[in-house]
C-alpha positions, 0 to 999 in steps of 0.5 A, spaced: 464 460 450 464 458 443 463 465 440 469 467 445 475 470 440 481 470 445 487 474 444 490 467 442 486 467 436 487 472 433 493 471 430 491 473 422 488 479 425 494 482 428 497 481 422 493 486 417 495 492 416 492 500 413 488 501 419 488 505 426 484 498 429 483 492 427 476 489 430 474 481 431 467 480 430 464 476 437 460 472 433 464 470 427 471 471 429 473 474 424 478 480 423 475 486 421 478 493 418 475 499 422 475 506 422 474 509 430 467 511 427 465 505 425 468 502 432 464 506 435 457 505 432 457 498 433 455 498 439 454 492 442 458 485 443 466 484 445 471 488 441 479 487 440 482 493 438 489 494 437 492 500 437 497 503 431 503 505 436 509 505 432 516 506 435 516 511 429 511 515 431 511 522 434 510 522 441 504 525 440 501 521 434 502 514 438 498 517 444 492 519 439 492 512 437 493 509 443 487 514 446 483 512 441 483 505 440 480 505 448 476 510 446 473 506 442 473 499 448 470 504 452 464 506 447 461 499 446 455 496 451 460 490 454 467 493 453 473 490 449 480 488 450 486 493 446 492 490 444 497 493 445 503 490 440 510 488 442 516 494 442 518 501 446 512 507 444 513 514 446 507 518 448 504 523 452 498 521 456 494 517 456 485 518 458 480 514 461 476 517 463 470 514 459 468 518 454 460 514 456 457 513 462 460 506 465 457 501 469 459 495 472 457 490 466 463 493 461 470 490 461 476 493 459 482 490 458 489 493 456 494 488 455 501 488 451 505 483 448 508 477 453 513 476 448 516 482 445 515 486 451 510 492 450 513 499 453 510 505 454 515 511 455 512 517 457 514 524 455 511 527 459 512 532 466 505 530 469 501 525 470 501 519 465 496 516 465 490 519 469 485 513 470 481 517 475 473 516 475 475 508 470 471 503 472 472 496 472 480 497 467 486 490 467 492 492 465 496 486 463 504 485 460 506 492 460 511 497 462 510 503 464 517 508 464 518 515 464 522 518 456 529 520 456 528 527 459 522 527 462 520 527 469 513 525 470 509 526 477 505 520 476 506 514 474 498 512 474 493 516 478 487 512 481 481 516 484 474 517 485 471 524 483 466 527 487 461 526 481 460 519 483 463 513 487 466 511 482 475 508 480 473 501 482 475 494 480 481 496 477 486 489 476 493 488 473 497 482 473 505 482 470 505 490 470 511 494 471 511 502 472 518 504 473 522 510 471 523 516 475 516 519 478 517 526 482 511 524 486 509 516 485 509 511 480 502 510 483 497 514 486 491 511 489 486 518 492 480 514 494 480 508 490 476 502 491 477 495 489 484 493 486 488 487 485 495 487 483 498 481 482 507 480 480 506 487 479 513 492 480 513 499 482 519 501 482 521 509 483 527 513 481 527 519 484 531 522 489 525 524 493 519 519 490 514 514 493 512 507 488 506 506 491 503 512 494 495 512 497 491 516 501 483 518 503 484 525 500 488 528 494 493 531 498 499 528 503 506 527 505 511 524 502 519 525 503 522 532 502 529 529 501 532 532 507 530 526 512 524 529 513 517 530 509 513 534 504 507 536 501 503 531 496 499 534 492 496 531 486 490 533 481 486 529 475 484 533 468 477 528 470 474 532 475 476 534 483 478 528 487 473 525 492 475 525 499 474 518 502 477 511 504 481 506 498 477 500 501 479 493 499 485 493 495 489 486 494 496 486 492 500 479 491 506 478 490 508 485 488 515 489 490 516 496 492 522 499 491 526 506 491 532 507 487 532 514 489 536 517 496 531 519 500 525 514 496 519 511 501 517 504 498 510 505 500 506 510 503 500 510 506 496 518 508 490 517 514 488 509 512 488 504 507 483 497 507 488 493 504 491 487 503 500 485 503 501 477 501 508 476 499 510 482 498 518 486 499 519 493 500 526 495 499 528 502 498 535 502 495 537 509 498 542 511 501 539 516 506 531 512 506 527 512 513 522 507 512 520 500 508 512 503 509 510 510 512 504 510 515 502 517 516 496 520 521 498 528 519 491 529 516 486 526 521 489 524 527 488 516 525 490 512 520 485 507 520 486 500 517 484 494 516 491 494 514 495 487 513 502 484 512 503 477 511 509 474 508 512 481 505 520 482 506 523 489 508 529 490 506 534 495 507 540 498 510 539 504 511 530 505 512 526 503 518 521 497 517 514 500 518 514 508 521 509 511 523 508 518 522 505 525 524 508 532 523 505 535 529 504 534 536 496 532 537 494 525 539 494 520 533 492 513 533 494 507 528 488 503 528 486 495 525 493 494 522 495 486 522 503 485 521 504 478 522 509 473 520 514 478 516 521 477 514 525 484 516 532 484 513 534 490 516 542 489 516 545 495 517 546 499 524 539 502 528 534 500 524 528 498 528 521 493 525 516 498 527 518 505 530 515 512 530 518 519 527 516 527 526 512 530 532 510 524 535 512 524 543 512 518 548 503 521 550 501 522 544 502 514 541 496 510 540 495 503 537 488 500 538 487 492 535 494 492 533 497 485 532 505 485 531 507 477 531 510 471 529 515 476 525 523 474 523 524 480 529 520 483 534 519 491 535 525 494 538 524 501 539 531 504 543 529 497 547 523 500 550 516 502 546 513 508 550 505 509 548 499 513 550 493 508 549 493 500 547 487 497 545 485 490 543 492 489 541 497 482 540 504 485 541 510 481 540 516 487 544 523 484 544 528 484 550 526 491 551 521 495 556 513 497 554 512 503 558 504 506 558 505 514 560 500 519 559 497 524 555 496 530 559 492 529 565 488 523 562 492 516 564 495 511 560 490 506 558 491 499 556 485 494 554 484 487 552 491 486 550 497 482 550 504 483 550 509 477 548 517 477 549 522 471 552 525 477 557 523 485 559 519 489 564 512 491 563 512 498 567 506 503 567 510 509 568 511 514 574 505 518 572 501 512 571 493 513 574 489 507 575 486 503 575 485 505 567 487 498 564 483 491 564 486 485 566 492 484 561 497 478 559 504 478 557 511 473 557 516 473 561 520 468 565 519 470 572 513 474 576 514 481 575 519 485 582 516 492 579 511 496 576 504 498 578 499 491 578 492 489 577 488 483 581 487 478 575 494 480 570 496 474 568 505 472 566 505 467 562 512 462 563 516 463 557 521 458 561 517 452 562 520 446 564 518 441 569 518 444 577 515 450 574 508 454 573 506 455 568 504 462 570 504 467 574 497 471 577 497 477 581 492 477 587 493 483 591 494 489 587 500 494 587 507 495 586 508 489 584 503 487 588 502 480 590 503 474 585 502 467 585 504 462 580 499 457 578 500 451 574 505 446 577 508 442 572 509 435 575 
């Protein structure tokens, strides 16, 4: 660590002037005037560039500077850190892409200034800044914002490229992609390996998304009709790769959408990914959902997908909305959303709800947990699905009601539903047995509904004199049922 020079060190090194870069030998530390050739050509050790943005430049002429001085990070053997100087750019785009082969060995950091604050405002009607196909790039301290006049689509386009599985280890900490973005501050395509730390999306545009990720380049987002749109987004590096965004992590981080129909997070087909302490909040008057969760394009939206500790908020949005604009079975899978506060404090706003073609037979959930949250699911006081598996449901005061899917039955497998007060019925058109033995709360045994030997009702009414639950021995409508467990 001697021969490390950090940022803090390099007080008089910034301070020179007269040169696109200012490079700090790793060895000596000391500052060295350098042209982009002799960046390049020095190959090996760690390099501190700072880019020549100046809040006179043309738009143009800040963006070849700033292009060129991560260039030149990526050109050498281990990588490099650019600086980015304190003040309010105007740019055009920015690449990075490799202009070399990049491996997992080589680091490159983008950082701006804490204490002046760096702002990079792009004039620009595509996308910002394309990072599809980079390896192994930090953000840190910087915003990112649309120019006066300018309506980008993308903030910040992640992805992998069908050329290799690349676009992975990307991090950011204190980072701000705000502005008005017709598609998403960020679009993650198949992206692996991320980790935001106390960043901010937060999107202004009537119809756009903050964050925005899918397996594939294409997808929904809201047509500002109530309804959805078509996703598509495209990158100068080559064509997209279809495949799925594994092992993102996100730590205290806000979504948020100023613009009418605006969705703070919207997830196309699956997500690997991780929510601590996060809030999303759309602001607008006429949003639908806090977190969209979309299966139109494979019939599943596949997790692991966990929510923990985040904050939805809105007056308007539902929580957490499935969807799925046409009519065949979907399934939501491997998603845990356990100890959230949903703060929907205007008039029929639900936690978790569907919308689109979905229909009370075509609704599966399989190894879903919804628990331990400030309000449990209430879905028009009844949750109507198809097929539950391996699932830890927390419903409310309302009814659960398993209907089929066509001809095959209703099916519920290892799972368990918690509320103080409902009743549990598997629907007039319900055939068994389908189900496994299952457990739920409930005051009482069950007077309705069709019953298997072994279904267990847990007291939620404990007190002494009483059982602590209820077991069905004879199967039927309601079918016998004991209690078990007097408490003395």
């Amino acid at each position: 660590m001697a021969n490390d020079k950090r940022i803090r060190n390099l007080t008089a090194a910034t301070g020179l002037a007269g040169t696109d870069f200012l490079v700090v030998d790793q060895g000596s530390g000391a500052a060295v005037r350098a042209s982009v050739s002799d960046v390049i050509a020095a190959g090996g050790g760690v390099i501190y560039v700072r880019a020549a943005l100046s809040a006179s430049n043309t738009a143009a002429a800040n963006a070849t500077a700033l292009q060129a001085a991560c260039d030149a990070a990526f050109a050498q053997d281990t990588g490099g850190t650019v600086i980015v100087p304190g003040g309010d750019f105007t740019l055009t785009s920015l690449n990075l892409s490799q202009p070399v082969t990049q491996d997992l060995t080589k680091h490159v950091r983008i950082v701006g200034d804490t204490s002046q604050g760096s702002i990079l405002r792009f004039a620009s009607d595509g996308v910002c800044i394309d990072a599809v196909g980079a390896d192994n790039v930090r953000f840190e301290n910087l915003s990112i914002t649309n120019a006066v006049g300018s309506t980008p689509t993308v903030g910040l386009l992640l992805g992998r490229t069908t050329a290799a599985a690349n676009c992975r280890w990307l991090s950011a900490r204190n980072v701000r992609v705000e502005g008005s973005f017709s598609q998403a501050c960020v679009a993650s395509i198949a992206a692996e390996i991320q980790h935001w730390d106390t960043c901010i999306f937060w999107n202004n545009h009537a119809t756009g998304v903050a964050y925005y990720t899918s397996t594939q380049p294409i997808g929904i987002h809201s047509n500002g009709s109530g309804g959805y749109a078509a996703f598509t987004v495209a990158s100068a590096n080559g064509t997209l790769l279809t495949s799925s965004n594994t092992d993102i992590t996100f730590t205290k981080c806000a979504f948020i959408t100023g613009g009418a129909y605006g969705i703070p997070l919207s997830v196309e087909a699956g997500l690997h990914a991780q929510f601590y302490g996060c809030e999303f909040d759309p602001y607008g008057a006429n949003a639908a959902a806090c977190v969209l969760l979309s299966a139109e394009l494979n019939n599943v939206c596949a997790g692991p997908l966990l929510f923990s500790g985040c904050l939805f908020e809105s007056a308007t949005a539902h929580g957490i909305v499935l969807y799925a604009g046409t009519g065949l079975t979907k399934e939501w899978r491997g998603f845990k959303i356990i100890g959230n506060y949903f703060n929907l404090y205007g008039t029929g706003q639900q936690s978790l709800t569907w919308t689109g073609a979905l229909t009370d037979a075509n609704l599966c959930l399989t190894s879903v947990t919804y628990r331990d949250n400030t309000r449990p699911i209430l879905a028009n006081d009844s949750i109507r699905i198809n097929y539950v598996q391996d699932a830890d449901i927390d419903v409310g005061p309302g009814t659960i009601v398993f209907e089929k899917n066509g001809t095959a039955a209703a099916t519920y497998v290892d799972s368990k539903i918690h509320a103080a007060n409902y009743t549990l019925t598997d629907g007039p058109t319900y055939v068994g047995p389908t189900r496994s033995r299952r457990e739920w709360w409930a005051n009482a045994a069950p007077g309705s509904g069709d019953h298997l030997v072994g279904d267990v009702v847990w007291n939620s009414e404990v007190a002494s004199g009483e059982y602590i639950g209820f077991v069905c021995t004879t199967a039927g409508s309601p079918g016998t049922w004991k209690g078990f467990g007097a408490i003395a």
